[in-house]
C-alpha positions in Angstrom: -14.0 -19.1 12.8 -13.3 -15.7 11.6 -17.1 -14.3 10.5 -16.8 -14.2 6.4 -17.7 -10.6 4.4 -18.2 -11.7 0.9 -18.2 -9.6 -1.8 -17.4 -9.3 -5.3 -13.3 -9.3 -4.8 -13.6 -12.3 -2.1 -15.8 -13.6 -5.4 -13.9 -12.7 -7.7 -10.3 -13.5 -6.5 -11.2 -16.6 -4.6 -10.1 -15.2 -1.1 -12.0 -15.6 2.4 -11.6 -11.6 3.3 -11.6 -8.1 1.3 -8.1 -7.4 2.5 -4.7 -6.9 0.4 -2.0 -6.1 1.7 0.0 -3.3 0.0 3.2 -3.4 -1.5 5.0 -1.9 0.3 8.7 -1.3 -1.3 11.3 -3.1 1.0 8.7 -3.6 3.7 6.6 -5.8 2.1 8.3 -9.3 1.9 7.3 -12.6 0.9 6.5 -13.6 4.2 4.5 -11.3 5.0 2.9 -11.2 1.6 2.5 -15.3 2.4 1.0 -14.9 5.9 -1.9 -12.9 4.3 -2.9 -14.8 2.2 -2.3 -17.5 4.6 -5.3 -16.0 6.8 -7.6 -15.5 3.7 -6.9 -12.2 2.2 -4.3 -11.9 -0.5 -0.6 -10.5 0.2 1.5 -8.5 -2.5 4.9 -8.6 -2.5 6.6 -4.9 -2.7 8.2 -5.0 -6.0 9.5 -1.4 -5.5 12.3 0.6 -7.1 13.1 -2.8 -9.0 15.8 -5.0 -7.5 15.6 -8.3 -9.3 17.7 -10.6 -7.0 15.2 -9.3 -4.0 11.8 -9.8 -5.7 13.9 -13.4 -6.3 14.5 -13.5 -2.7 10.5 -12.1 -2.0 8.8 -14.9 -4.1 11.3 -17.9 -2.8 10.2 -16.7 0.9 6.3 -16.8 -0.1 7.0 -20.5 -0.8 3.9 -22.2 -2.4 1.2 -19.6 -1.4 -0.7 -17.5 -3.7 0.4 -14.2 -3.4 0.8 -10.7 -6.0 3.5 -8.4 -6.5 3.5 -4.7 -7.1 5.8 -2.2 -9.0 6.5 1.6 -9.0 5.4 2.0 -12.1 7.5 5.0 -13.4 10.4 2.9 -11.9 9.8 -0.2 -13.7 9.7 1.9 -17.1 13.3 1.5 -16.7 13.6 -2.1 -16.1 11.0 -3.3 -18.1 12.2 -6.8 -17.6 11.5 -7.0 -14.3 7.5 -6.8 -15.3 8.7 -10.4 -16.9 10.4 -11.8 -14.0 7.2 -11.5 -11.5 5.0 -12.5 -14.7 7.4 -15.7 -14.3 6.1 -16.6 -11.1 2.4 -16.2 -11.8 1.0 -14.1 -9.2 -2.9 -13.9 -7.9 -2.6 -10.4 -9.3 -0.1 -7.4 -10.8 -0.4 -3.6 -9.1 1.2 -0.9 -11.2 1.2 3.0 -9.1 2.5 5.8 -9.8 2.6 6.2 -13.7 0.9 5.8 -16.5 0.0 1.8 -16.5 -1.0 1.5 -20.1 2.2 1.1 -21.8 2.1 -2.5 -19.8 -1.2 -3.8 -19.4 -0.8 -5.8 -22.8 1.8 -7.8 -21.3 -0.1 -8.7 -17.5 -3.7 -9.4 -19.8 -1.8 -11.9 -21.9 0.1 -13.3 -18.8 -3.7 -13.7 -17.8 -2.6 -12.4 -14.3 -5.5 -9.3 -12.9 -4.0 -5.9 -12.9 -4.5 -3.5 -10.2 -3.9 0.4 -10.5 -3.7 2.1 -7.6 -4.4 5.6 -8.3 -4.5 8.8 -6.7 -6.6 11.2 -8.4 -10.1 10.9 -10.9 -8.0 11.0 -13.9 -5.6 8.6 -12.4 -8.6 5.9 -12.1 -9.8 6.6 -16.1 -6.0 5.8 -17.2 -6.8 2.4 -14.9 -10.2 1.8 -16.9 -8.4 2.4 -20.6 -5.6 0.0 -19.1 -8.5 -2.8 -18.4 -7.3 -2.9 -14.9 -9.4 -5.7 -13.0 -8.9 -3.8 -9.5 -8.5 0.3 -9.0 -7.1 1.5 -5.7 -8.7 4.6 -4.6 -5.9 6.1 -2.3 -6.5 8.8 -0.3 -3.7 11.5 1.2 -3.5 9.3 4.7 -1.4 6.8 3.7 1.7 6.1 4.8 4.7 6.4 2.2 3.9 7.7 -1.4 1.0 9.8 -2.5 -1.0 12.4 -3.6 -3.3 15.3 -2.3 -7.2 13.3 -2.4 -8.6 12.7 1.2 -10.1 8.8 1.3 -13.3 9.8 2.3 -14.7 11.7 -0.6 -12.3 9.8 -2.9 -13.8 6.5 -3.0 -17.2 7.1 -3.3 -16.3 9.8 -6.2 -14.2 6.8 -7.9 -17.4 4.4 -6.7 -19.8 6.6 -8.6 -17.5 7.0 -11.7 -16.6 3.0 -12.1 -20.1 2.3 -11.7 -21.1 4.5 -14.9 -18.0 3.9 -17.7 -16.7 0.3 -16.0 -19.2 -1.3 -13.5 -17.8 -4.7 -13.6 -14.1 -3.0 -12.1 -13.3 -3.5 -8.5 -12.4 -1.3 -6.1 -10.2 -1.3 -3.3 -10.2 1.8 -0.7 -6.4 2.7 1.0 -5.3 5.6 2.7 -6.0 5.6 6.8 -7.5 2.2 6.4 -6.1 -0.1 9.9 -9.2 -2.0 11.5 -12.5 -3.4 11.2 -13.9 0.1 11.3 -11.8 1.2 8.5 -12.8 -2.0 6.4 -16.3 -1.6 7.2 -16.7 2.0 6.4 -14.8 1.3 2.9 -17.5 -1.3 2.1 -20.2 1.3 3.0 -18.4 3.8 0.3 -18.8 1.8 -2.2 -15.9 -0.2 -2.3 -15.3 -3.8 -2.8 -12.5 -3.9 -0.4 -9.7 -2.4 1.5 -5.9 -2.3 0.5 -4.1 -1.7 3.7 -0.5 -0.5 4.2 0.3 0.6 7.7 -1.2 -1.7 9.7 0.5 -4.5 8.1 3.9 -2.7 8.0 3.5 -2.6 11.9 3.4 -6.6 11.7 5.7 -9.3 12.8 6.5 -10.6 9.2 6.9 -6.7 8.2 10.8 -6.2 6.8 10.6 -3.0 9.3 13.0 -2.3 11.6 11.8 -2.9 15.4 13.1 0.6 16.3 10.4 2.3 13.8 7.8 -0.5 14.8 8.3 1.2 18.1 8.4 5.3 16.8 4.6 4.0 15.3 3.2 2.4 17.6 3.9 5.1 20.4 3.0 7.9 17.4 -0.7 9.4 16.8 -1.6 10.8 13.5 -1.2 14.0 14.0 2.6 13.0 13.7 3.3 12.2 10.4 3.7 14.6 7.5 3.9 14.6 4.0 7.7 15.5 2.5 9.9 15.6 -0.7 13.2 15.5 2.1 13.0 11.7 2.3 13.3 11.4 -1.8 15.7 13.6 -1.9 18.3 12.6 0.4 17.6 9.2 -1.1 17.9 10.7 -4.5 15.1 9.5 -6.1 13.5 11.8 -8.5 10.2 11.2 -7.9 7.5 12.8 -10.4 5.5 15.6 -9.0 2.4 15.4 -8.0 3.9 12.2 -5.5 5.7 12.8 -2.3 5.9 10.8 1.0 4.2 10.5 4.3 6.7 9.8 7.0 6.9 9.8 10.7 7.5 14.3 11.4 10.8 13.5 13.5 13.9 15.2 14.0 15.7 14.7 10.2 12.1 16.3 8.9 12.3 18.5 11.2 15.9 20.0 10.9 15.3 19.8 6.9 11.8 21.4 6.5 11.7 24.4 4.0 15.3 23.9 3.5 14.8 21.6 0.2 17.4 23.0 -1.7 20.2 23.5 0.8 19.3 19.5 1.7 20.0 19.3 -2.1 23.4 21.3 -2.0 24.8 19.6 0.8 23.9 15.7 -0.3 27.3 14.5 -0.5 27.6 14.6 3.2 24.0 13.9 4.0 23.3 10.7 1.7 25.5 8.5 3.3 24.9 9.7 6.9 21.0 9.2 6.2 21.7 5.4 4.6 23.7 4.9 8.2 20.9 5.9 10.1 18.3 3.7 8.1 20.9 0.4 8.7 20.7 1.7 12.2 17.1 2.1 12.8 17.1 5.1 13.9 13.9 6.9 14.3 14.7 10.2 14.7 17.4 10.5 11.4 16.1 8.7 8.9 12.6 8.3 8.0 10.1 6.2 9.2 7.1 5.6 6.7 4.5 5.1 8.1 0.9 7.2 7.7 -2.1 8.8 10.0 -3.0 5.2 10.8 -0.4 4.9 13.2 -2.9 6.3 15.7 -4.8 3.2 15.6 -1.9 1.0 15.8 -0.8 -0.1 19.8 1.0 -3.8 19.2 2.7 -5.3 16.6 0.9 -9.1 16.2 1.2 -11.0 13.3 -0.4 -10.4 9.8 -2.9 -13.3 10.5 -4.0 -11.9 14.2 -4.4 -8.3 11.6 -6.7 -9.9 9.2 -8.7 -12.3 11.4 -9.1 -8.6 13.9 -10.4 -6.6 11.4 -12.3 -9.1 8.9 -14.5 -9.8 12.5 -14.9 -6.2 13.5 -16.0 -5.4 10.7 -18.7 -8.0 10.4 -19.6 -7.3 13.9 -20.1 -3.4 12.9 -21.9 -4.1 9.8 -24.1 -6.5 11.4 -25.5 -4.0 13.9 -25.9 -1.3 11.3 -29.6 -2.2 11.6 -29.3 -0.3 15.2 -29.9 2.9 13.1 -32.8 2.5 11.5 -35.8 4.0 13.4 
């Protein structure tokens, strides 16, 4: 058996392991989502830009396991029923990012479901606290997909130390660069109460990822990725500043770098090519999201295989901690 790290989300949530897995828009399925919590951690279903038929679709594939769902929050603002709908299907627990969650954490307390805030900056963690969220993200720059400017490694213990003074009985969850036992381990020793992790799970059999970008990852190293506003726009999704997107630096990033605005003036021609190459796979001219993680990423096993790795590693590591001590 997979050695056990309890702490006050395995408590708290009733799981076996301090791992989430994040909700990754479009990516993050309800099997996958399932097969995490499956293993003892607790899998979130990628809510996203707000399709109603697929977060239908995501909860039907979860089946009867417990699992959460998260939103784009600025996204959701303009599908408000859609917060209803995952309400409907009482999930372990709610994640709101990227916009202000207050306007609808009346709704997920009265549901009685936990809300989590992922947040990307000190301010970003207050609006959480006046929100009541249960669970705060800390997520650092690293991560793969949408973002801000913190680095992981300062930003959780900064978020630690200001949690513990106006909100002590919050959780928190580290995220951002965040793909094995070391990872896990470290984010415990930060002051964290667990790990959100995105990549690593993206880069997993039950993963709604394309096997060609499964590939681009796992034969990538960190220093190949980038953070862009080309992806959004060719997608045309006004994203709010300070957000933009960490993605694999290949050829479309590439040919498109610094060139924002022409990429703008010429999107009739390039949407639709882009939305070829993503039904395609294709690594090279459409983007694959992924973050610096991929560095640590060499197979693509199953989300179970990811949680058992890493929950034991971890252990393992913080178990001979005591090595240092003279």
């Amino acid at each position: 058996m997979t050695a056990r790290l309890a702490t006050r989300l395995t408590e708290r949530l009733g799981i076996v392991h301090p791992i989430l897995s994040a909700p990754m828009a479009l990516a993050g399925g309800g099997a996958l989502a399932a097969a995490v919590s499956n293993a003892g951690g607790l899998g979130l279903i990628g809510g996203g830009y707000g399709e109603g038929a697929w977060i239908e679709q995501q909860f039907a594939a979860a089946g009867n396991m417990q699992v959460g769902c998260g939103f784009i929050t600025w996204s959701m603002a303009r599908k408000p029923e859609l917060l209803t709908q995952a309400l409907a299907h009482r999930p372990a627990a709610l994640m709101l990012s990227f916009g202000d969650p207050r306007p609808f954490a009346a709704g997920i307390a009265a549901a009685g479901v936990p809300l989590i805030c992922q947040c990307q900056t000190l301010d970003h963690v207050r609006q959480g606290l006046e929100a009541g969220a249960a669970i705060v993200v800390a997520q650092g720059s690293e991560a793969g997909g949408h973002g801000a400017s913190r680095a992981t490694l300062p930003f959780v213990p900064e978020a630690a130390d200001l949690i513990a003074r106006e909100s002590p009985d919050t959780l928190l969850l580290a995220a951002g660069g965040i793909a094995d036992g070391r990872g896990l381990a470290a984010a415990l020793m930060l002051g964290a109460d667990g790990v959100l992790v995105g990549t690593r799970f993206w880069a997993s059999r039950e993963a709604l990822v394309h096997e060609r970008h499964h590939a681009a990852a796992v034969a990538a190293t960190g220093d190949e990725t980038v953070r862009s506003s080309l992806p959004d726009i060719v997608r045309q999704l006004d994203w709010p500043k300070p957000f933009d997107i960490r993605v694999s630096n290949n050829a479309f990033i590439a040919k498109w770098a610094g060139r924002d605005a022409e990429l703008m003036g010429a999107i009739e021609t390039e949407a639709p090519t882009y939305r070829e190459a993503v039904t395609a796979g294709d690594p090279d001219k459409a983007a694959v999201i992924f973050g610096e993680a991929a560095g640590l990423i060499s197979d693509i096993p199953s989300a179970a295989e990811i949680v058992e790795r890493m929950a034991a590693e971890a252990a393992a590591l913080l178990g001979r901690a005591g090595r240092y001590l003279a």
